[in-house]
ZAMARGU-4260 file (C-alpha; in steps of 0.2 Angstrom, whole numbers, plus 5000, padded with zeros to 4 digits):
<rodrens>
0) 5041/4973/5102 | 5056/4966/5110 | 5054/4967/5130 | 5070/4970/5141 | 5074/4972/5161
5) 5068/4965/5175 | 5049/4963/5179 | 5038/4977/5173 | 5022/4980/5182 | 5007/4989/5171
10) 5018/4999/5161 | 5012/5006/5146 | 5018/4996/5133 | 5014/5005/5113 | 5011/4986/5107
15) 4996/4994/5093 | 5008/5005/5087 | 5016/5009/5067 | 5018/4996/5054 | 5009/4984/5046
20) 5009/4966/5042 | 5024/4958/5033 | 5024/4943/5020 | 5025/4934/5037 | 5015/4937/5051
25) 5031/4929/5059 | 5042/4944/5052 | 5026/4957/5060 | 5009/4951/5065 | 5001/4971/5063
30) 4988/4974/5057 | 4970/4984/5057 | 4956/4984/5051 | 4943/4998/5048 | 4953/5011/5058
35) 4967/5024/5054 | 4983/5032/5067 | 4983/5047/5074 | 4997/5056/5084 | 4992/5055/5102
40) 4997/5067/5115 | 4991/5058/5132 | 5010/5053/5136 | 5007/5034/5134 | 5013/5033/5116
45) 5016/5044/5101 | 4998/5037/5094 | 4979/5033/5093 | 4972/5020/5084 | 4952/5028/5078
50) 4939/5017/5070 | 4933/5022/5054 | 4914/5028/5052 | 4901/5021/5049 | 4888/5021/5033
55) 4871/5028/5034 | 4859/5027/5019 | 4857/5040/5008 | 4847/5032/4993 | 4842/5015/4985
60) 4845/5021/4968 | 4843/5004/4959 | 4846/4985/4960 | 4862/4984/4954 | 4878/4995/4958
65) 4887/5006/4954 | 4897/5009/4937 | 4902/5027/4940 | 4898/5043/4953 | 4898/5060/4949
70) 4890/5075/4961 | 4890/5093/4953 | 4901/5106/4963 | 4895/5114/4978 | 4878/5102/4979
75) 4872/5085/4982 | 4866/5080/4967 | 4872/5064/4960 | 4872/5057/4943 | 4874/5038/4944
80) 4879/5024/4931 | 4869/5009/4935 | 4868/4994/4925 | 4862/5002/4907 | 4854/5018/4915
85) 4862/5035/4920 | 4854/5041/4937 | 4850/5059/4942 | 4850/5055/4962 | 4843/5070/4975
90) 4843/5062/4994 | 4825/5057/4994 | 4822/5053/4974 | 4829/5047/4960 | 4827/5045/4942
95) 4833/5041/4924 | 4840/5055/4914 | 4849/5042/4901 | 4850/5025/4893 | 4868/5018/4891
100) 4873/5008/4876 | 4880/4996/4888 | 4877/4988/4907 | 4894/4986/4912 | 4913/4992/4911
105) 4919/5008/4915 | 4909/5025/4914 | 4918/5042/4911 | 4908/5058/4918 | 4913/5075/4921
110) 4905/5093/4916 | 4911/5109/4910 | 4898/5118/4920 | 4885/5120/4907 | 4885/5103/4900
115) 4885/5083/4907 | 4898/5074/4897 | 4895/5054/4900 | 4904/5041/4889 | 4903/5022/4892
120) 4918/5018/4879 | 4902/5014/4864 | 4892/5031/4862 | 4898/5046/4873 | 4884/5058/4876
125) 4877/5076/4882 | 4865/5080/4897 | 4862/5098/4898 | 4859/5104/4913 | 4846/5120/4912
130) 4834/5110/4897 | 4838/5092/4904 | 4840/5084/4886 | 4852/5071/4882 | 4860/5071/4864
135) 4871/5059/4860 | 4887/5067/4851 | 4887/5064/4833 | 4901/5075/4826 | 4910/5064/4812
140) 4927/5071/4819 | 4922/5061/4836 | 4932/5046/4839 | 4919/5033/4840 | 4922/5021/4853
145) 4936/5032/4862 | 4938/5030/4881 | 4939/5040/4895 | 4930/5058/4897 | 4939/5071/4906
150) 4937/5090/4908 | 4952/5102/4908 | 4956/5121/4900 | 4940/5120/4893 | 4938/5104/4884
155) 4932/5086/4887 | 4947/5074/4882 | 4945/5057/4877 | 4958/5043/4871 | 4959/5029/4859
160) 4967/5014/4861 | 4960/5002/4843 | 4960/5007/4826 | 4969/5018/4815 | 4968/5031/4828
165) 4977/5021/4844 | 4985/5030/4855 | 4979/5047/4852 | 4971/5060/4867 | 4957/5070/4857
170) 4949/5087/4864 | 4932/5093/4861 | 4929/5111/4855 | 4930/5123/4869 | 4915/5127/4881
175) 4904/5111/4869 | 4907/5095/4873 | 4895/5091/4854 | 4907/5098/4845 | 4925/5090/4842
180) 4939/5092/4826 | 4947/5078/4820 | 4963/5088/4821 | 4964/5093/4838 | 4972/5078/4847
185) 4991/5074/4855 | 5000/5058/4854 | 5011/5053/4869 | 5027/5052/4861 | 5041/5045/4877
190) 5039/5029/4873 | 5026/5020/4860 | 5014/5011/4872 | 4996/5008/4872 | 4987/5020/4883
195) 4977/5012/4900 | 4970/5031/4905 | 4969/5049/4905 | 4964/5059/4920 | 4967/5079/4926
200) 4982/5079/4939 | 4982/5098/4944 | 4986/5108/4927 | 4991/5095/4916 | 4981/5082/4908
205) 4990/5064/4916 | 4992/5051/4901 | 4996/5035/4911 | 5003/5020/4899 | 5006/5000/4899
210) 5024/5009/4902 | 5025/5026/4905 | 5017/5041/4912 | 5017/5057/4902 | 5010/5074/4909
215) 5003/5085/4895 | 4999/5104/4899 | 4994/5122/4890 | 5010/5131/4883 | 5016/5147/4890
220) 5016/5154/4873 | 5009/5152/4856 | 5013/5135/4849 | 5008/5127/4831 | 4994/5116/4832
225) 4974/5119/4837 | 4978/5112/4853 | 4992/5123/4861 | 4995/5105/4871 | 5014/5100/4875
230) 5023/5090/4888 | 5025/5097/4904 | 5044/5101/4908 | 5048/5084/4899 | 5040/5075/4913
235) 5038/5055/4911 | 5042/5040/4920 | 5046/5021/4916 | 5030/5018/4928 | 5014/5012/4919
240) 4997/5008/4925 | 4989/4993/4923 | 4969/4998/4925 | 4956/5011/4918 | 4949/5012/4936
245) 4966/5011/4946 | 4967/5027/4950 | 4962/5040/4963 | 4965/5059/4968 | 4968/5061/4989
250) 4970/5083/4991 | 4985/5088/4980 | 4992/5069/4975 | 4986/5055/4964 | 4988/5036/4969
255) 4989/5023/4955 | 4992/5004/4955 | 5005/5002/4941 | 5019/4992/4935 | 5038/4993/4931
260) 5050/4982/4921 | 5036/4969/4926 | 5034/4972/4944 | 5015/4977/4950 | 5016/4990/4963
265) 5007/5005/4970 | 5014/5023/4968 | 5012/5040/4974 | 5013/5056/4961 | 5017/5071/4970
270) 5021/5085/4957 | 5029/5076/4943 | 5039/5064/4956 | 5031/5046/4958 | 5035/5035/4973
275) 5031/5017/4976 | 5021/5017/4993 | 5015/4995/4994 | 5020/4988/5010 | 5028/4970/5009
280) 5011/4962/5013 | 5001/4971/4998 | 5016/4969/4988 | 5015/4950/4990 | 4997/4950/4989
285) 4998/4959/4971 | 5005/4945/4962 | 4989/4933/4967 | 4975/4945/4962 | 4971/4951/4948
290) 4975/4971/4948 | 4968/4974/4932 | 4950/4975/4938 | 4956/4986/4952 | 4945/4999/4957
295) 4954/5015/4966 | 4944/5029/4975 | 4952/5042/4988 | 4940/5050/5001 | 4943/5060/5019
300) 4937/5053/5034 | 4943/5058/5051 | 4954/5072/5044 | 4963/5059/5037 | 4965/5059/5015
305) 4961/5039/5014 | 4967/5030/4996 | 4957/5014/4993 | 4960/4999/4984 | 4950/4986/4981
310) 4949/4970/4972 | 4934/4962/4966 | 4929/4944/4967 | 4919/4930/4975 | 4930/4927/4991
315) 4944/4931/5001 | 4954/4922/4992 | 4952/4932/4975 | 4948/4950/4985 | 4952/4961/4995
320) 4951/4980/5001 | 4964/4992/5006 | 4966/5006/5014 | 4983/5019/5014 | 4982/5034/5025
325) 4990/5048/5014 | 4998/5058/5030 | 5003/5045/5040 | 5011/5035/5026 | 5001/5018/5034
330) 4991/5007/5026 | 4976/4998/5033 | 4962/4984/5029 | 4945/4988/5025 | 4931/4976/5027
335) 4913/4973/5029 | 4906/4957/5039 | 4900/4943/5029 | 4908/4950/5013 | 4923/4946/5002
340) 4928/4964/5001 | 4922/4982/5010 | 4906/4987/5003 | 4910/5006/5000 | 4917/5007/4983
345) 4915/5024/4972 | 4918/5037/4984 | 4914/5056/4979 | 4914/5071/4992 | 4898/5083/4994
350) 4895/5098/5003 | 4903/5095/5019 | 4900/5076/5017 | 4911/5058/5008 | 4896/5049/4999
355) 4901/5031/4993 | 4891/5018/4984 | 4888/5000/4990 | 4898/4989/4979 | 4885/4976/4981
360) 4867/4984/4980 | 4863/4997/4972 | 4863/5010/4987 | 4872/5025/4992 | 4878/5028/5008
365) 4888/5044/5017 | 4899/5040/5030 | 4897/5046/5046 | 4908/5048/5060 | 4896/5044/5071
370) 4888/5028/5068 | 4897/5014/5071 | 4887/5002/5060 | 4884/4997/5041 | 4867/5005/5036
375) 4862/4993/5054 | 4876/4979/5048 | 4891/4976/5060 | 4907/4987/5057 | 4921/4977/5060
380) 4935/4984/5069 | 4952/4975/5072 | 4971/4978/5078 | 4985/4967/5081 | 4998/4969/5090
385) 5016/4970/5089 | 5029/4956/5091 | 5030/4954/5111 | 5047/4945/5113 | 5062/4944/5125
390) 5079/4939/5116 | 5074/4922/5114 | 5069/4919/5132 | 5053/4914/5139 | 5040/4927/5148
395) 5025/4928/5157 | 5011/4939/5155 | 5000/4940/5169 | 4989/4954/5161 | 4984/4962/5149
400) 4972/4979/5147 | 4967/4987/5132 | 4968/5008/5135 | 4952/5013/5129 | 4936/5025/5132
405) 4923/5013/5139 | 4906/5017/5148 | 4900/5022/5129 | 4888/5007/5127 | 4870/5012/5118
410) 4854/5017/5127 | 4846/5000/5119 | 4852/4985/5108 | 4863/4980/5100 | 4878/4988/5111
415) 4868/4991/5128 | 4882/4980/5138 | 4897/4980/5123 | 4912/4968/5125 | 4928/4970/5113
420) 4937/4951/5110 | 4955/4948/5115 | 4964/4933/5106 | 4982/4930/5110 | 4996/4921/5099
425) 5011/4911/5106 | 5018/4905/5088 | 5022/4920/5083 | 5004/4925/5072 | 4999/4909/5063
430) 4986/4904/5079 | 4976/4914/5090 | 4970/4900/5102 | 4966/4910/5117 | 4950/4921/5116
435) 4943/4933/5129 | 4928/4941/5127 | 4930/4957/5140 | 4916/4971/5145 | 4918/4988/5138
440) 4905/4996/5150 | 4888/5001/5151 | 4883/5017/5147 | 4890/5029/5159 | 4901/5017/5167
445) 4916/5028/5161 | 4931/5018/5173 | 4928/5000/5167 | 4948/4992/5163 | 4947/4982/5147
450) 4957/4970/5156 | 4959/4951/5155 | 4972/4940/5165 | 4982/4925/5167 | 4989/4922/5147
455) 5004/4911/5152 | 5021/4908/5145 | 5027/4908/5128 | 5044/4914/5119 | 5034/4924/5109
460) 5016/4933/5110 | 5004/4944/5100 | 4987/4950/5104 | 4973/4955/5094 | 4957/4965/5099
465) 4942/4969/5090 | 4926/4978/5091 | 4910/4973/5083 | 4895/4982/5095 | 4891/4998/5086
470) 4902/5009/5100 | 4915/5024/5097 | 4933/5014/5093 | 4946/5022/5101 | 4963/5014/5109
475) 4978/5023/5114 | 4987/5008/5119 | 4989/4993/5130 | 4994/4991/5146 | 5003/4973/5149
480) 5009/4965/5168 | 5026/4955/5159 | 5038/4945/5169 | 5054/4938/5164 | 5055/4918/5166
485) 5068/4905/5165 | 5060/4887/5159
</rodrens>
């Protein structure tokens, strides 16, 4: 942030404040990792920054990851794609309730109460939940090969995208996900474009396009037709989508990653409204991955609705995770150490509890708000600051001290005697050549400063701390010793 006056002695300066990073870490250097804002009240500056939680183990259901997760309403029982099996996982047990005909791709799950329907885009099955037996769904009027597996106003819904039938959205029978008419189906009819997904968004079914978005729901009165389907107020958009699994609900809206007369972005659909919501950074980023594969979940943690998105590959350089905080309208990173991307990937809330699968063993964690750790991995946690500048003129910082609890160090190792690192930039980003490693207390040692001093003089500065002992995260600010100074 741009510094004026004369000399300013430890005043608290909101330097880990809104934004985040532009194209250019020139343009804006913030950024965070693993952490979310909250409005702060402790009359230093308008907000918190909190780390995210940690992930404790649940269950090792298998030896390869998750395809899809599904809990049952009101409990935590989980039923699991994994490689060609699908799981039935109790904290404390698991075991194989169905073979898949494939052992890879997306996997559809949902239920109607009575009935588990599961579909992996080649056979769609049943799992009935009172007897336990699996029948595969045989009905002729079935579309064979259909994707997708959704449950609203009685029905499963599935969609086709090859064939003579291309493009259609078929319902089962009502309460019976067995039995299906080949007549009971809608076509999207705004614009002729091959269908990427279906998924319930409130009362409507959500038909999302290469190029448009349609919103299908029951009609108020008697319609012809088996169905009784018809668009909802005329609702479409030019927006399309561009993945099956590039999509997530957060409380009442759903996020998507989708595209526009070419452009990949990330939107927002609030009623039948949708929004684009990328930042600069993750806007440039979009046209070097590949979106395609994306894989969107939404979860709650810290009070906050969470989107995630997160692109699969082998480094950095192909992958990455992010993070956009639904009510404060920020975007975040999301990363685990010694991997290309964050580890949590399918996320799915339980009694009281976010569960989310490891998206590199088969393992399911919950996250908990108070462990600061990976199932005993590091958590990393990371801010960057603002732009500290002075209409072009040179300035001196003599100090600088992060505001934040300290004296919460662990009773043994790790994190008996926890230090935070402070790297500073003077070329507005690119470098971080100076690196302080500064104590956060011991245990009970609640009025330890996280201070350093003596940074030197620059046109331009930008500080970065991070957190890597498995501690509470929580900075409110920074408090900065800044002089002007002619050179």
């Amino acid at each position: 942030m741009p510094v004026t006056g004369e000399a300013q002695t430890r005043r608290a300066v909101p330097i880990f404040g809104i934004g985040q990073q532009a194209r250019s870490p020139f343009i804006s250097s913030v950024k965070r990792v693993n952490a979310v804002m909250e409005e702060s009240t402790n009359g230093r500056q308008a907000v918190a920054i909190l780390g995210l939680p940690g992930l404790r183990k649940v269950e090792t259901f298998s030896t390869v990851p998750a395809r899809a997760i599904f809990c049952r309403d009101g409990s935590r029982e989980f039923f699991i794609a994994s490689g060609g099996e699908l799981l039935r996982v109790i904290e404390g047990s698991s075991e194989q309730v169905m073979t898949l005909a494939t052992s890879s791709g997306p996997v559809w799950i949902d239920e109607n109460g009575v009935q588990l329907f599961v579909n992996d885009g080649v056979i769609a099955q049943i799992y009935t939940f009172a007897t336990g037996v699996v029948e595969t769904i045989s009905d002729v009027d079935f579309p064979f090969g259909a994707r997708g597996g959704v449950y609203l106003a009685g029905r499963f819904w599935v969609y086709t995208i090859s064939g003579d039938k291309a493009g259609r959205v078929y319902a089962s029978n009502v309460k019976d996900g067995l039995e299906w008419d080949g007549l009971n189906y809608i076509e999207p009819a705004s614009k002729p474009d091959a269908i990427v997904t279906v998924t319930r968004h409130a009362d409507d079914l959500m038909i999302i396009g290469r190029g448009s978005i349609e919103w299908w729901g029951a009609a108020p009165v008697t319609i012809p037709g088996a169905l009784g389907f018809q668009p909802s107020a005329s609702a479409n958009t030019e927006v399309g989508g561009v993945s099956e699994y590039g999509h997530a609900k957060v409380g009442q809206d759903l996020f998507f990653i989708g595209e526009s007369s070419g452009d990949l972005g990330i939107y927002r659909a609030n009623g039948y409204e949708v929004l684009p919501i990328a930042s600069p950074q993750i806007e440039e980023d979009t046209k070097k991955l590949s979106l395609g594969s994306a894989v969107c979940t939404g979860y709650t943690a810290l009070g906050h609705g969470l989107f995630q998105v997160t692109i699969q590959g082998t480094d950095t350089t192909q992958a990455h995770t992010w993070v956009y905080d639904a009510s404060a309208g920020e975007w975040s990173d999301r990363e685990s150490h010694g991997k290309p991307y964050y580890r949590g990937l399918f996320a799915i809330g339980a009694a009281g509890r976010v569960y989310i699968s490891d998206a590199f063993t088969g393992v399911l964690y919950h996250m908990d708000e108070s462990l600061y750790t990976e199932d005993g991995m590091v958590l990393p946690f990371r801010v960057t600051s603002q732009h500290l500048l002075k209409e072009g003129d040179h300035i001196t910082i003599h100090s600088i001290q992060v505001d934040m609890e300290t004296g919460l160090g662990t009773a043994v190792p790790p994190g008996d005697d926890p230090h935070g690192i402070m790297r500073v930039s003077k070329d507005g980003g690119y470098t971080w050549p100076i690196e302080r490693h500064i104590s956060l207390g011991k245990q009970g040692h609640y009025t330890r400063r996280a201070k350093s001093d003596q940074f030197g003089i620059a046109r331009d500065f930008a500080i970065e701390f991070s957190i890597s002992d498995p501690i509470p995260r929580r900075v409110t600010g920074a408090y900065l010793t800044i002089d002007p100074c002619i050179a």
